[in-house]
N, C-alpha and C positions, 0 to 999 in steps of 0.2 A: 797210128800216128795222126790220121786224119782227124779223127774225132777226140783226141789231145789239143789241138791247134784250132778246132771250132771251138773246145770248151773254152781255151785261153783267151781267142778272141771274143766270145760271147761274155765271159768274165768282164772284160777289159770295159767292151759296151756299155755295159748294165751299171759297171761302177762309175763311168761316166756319167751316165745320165742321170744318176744320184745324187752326185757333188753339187752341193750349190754352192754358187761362188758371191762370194763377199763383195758388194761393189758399194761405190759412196759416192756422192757428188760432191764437186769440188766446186765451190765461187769463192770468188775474189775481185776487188777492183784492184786499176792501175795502179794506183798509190799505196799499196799493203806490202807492209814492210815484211820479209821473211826472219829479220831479226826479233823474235820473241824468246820471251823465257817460258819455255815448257814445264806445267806443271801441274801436281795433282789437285786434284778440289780438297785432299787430306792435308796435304802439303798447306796448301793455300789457308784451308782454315786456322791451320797453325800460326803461320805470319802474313795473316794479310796487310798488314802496316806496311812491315818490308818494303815489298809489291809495291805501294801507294806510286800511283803516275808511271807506272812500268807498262811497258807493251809486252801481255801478257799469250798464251798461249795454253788452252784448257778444256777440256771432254767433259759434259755430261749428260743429264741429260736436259731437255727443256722444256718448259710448261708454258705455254699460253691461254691466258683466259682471260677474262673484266678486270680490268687492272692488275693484271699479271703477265712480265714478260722474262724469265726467270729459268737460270740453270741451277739442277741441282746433283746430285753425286748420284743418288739411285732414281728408279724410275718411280719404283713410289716413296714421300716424304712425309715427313707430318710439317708441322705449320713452326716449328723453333730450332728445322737443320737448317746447316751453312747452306746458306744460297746467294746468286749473284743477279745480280739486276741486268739486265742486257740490255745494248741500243746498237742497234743496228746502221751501217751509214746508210745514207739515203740512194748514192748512188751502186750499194749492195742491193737493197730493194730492188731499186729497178731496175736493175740487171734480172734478177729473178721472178718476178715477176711478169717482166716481156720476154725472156726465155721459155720460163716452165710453165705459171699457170696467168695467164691475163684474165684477169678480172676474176680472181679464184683472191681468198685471206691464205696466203702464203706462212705467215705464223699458226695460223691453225690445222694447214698441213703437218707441218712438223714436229705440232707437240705432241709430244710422247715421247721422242724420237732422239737415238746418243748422237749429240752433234760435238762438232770440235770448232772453237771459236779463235780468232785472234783479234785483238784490241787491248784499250789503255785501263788497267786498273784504276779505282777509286775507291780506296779502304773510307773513306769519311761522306761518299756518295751511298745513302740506303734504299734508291730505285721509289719506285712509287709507293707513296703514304709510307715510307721510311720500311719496310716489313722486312727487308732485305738487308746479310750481312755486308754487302758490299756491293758496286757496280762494276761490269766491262762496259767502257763505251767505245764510241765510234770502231765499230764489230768490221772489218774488211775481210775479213774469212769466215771463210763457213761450209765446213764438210758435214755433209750430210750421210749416216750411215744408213749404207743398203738403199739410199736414196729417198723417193717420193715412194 
């Protein structure tokens, strides 16, 4: 019975310290409305007219680089999927950046990375040098999966 009740407990231990758990960071400023329309980037690419000036709500993933600030569906893309242009509010920045990393590019932290965004669609805004199906701007959320 004893060594029943060790095995269970050493079971229990082991699987524990296996589980890795799923965590994300969550920002947001004051002003960030929780009324958005949650939706897919498949979705989206469908009707993004619809949408046009809608405070949207949307997962993907995001790319930043030289004139690229840009979510898209999978992590890796070619250069003619739906993608959305991003802008971030300013006082989302700097929230994030005096929290997490001061004096670190906070966008190049995270590209690669599945985020989930909320802000105002713009089907007829195409983000820098036009490359993009469409913009979110003024971005007041931003979930970051698994985090930094």
């Amino acid at each position: 019975m004893k060594l029943y009740l060790f095995i269970v407990t050493l079971s229990v231990i082991l699987i524990s310290c296996n589980t890795t758990e799923n965590t994300a960071s969550v920002y947001n400023t004051d002003d960030c409305n929780a009324d958005s329309e949650r939706i897919s980037m498949k979705s989206l690419s469908d009707s993004v007219n619809f949408y046009d000036k809608k405070r949207v709500e949307i997962s993907g993933y995001f790319s930043y680089g030289i004139e690229e600030s840009a979510l898209f569906a999978r992590k890796t893309h070619g250069s003619n999927e739906f993608s959305l242009w991003v802008e971030f509010k300013a006082g989302l920045v700097d929230s994030l950046v005096k929290r997490e990393l001061p004096g670190e590019n906070i966008f190049s932290k995270i590209s690669g990375k599945r985020i989930k965004i909320r802000g105002i669609l713009y089907s007829n805004s195409h983000g820098h040098l036009g490359q993009d199906s469409a913009s979110v701007k003024d971005v007041c959320y931003l979930e970051i999966s698994n985090g930094f």
